[in-house]
N, C-alpha and C positions, 0 to 999 in steps of 0.2 A: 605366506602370500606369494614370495618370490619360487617357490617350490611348484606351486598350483599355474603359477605362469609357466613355467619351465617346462610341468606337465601337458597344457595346453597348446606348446612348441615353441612358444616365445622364445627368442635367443636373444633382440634387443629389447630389455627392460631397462628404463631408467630410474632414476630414484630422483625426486623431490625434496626436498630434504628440510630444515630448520635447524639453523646453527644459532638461532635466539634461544634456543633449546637443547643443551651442547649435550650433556647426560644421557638422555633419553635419545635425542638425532644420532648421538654417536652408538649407541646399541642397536638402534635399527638401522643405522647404515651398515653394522656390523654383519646383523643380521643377513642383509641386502645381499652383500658382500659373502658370503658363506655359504648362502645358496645358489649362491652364481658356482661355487667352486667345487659342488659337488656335481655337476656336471663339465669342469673341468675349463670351468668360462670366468674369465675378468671383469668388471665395469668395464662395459664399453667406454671407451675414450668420449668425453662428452656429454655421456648419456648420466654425470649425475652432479644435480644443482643446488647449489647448498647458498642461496643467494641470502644476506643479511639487509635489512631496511626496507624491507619492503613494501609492510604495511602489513592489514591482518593476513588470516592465513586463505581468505578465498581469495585474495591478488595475490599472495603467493603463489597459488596452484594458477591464476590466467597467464602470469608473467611469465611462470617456468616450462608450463605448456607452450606457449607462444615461442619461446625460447628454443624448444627442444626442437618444435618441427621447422623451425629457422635452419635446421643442418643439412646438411648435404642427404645423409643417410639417419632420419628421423628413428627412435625407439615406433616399434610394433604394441609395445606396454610400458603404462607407466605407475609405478609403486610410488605415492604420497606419502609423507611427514603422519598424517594426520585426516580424517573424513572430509574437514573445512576444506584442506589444502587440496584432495581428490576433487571437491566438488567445484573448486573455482576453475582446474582442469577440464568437469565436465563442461562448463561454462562455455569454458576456451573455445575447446574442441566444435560444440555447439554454434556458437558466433560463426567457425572454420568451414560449418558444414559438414564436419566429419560426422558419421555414425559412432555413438563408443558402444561398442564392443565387437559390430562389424568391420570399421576400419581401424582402433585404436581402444584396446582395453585399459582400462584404470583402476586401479585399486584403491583402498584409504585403511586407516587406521584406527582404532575405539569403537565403533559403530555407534555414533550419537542416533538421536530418532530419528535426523533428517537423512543418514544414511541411506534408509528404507523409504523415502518419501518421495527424491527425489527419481528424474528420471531422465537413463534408463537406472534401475534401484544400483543401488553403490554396494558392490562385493567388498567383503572389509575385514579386516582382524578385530574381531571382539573382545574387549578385556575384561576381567568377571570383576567387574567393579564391586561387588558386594564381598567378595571375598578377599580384595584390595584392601576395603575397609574393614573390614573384620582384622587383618593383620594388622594393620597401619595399629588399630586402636590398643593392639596386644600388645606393639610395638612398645606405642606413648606410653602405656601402662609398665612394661618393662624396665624402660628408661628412669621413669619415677620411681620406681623400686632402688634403682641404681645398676642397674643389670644394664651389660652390654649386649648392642642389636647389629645387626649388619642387616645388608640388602638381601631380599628376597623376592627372587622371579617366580611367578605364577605363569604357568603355560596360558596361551591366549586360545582362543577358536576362532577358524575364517569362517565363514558366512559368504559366501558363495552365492551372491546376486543376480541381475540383470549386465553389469557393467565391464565382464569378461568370458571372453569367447577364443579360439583356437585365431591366430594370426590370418590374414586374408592374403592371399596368394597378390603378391606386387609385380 
């Protein structure tokens, strides 16, 4: 996701994050993080919110939205925890007046249904859920056996929406 921004010329993307979700937030901040650096770029200073007590995850994304364009020099894009957390962002933005994807691209994460529903439709990282299951259940099966399991990452697919667009000249 953070690759597809980059390609689009984004330079400040920020990250949303969930630290009620320490495992997972911290792989995709990893993630975040790594593709910042293949083009030779850091987390902007600011631009990444990993805010705890929020409440669910669509006030995580109004708060952390609301948050981010509070800065002096606001992200151009912004990489969500999760689709919820994208979508309370579009929210945000929306109440703002902004345009997303004209003035402020957004991303999210899993592609629930409402991904695709909402509007403008939410660009997102797909996880092949059915194939998640299918291990997991190999997994439990293993276990029971008495067999040792470790973690195992399945590549995702972006999905490539309405909700990101090349940065608008400021």
């Amino acid at each position: 996701a953070v690759l597809h921004l980059l390609d689009l010329g984004h330079r400040r993307i920020a990250y949303v994050g969930c630290p009620d979700r320490p495992r997972s937030n911290a792989r995709r901040l990893q993630g975040y993080t790594e593709a910042l650096a293949t083009q030779g770029l850091l987390p902007p200073p600011g631009l990444v919110l990993e805010q705890s007590g929020i409440g669910d995850d669509l006030s995580r994304g109004q708060a952390g939205l609301a948050s981010l364009l509070a800065i002096t020099d606001p992200p151009t894009a912004v990489l969500c925890y999760n689709d919820l957390t994208a979508i309370g962002a579009l929210l945000e933005a929306r109440q703002r007046g902004l345009r997303v994807a004209a003035d402020l691209s957004i991303v999210g994460f899993d592609d629930v249904r409402e991904a695709a529903l909402v509007a403008p439709s939410l660009t997102t990282v797909r996880q092949p859920r059915r194939e998640m299951g299918r291990r997991a259940a190999a997994m439990l099966l293993a276990v029971l056996r008495g067999e040792n399991v470790s973690d195992e990452v399945i590549a995702p697919e972006l999905v490539i929406r309405e909700s990101s667009a090349p940065p608008s000249v400021r």
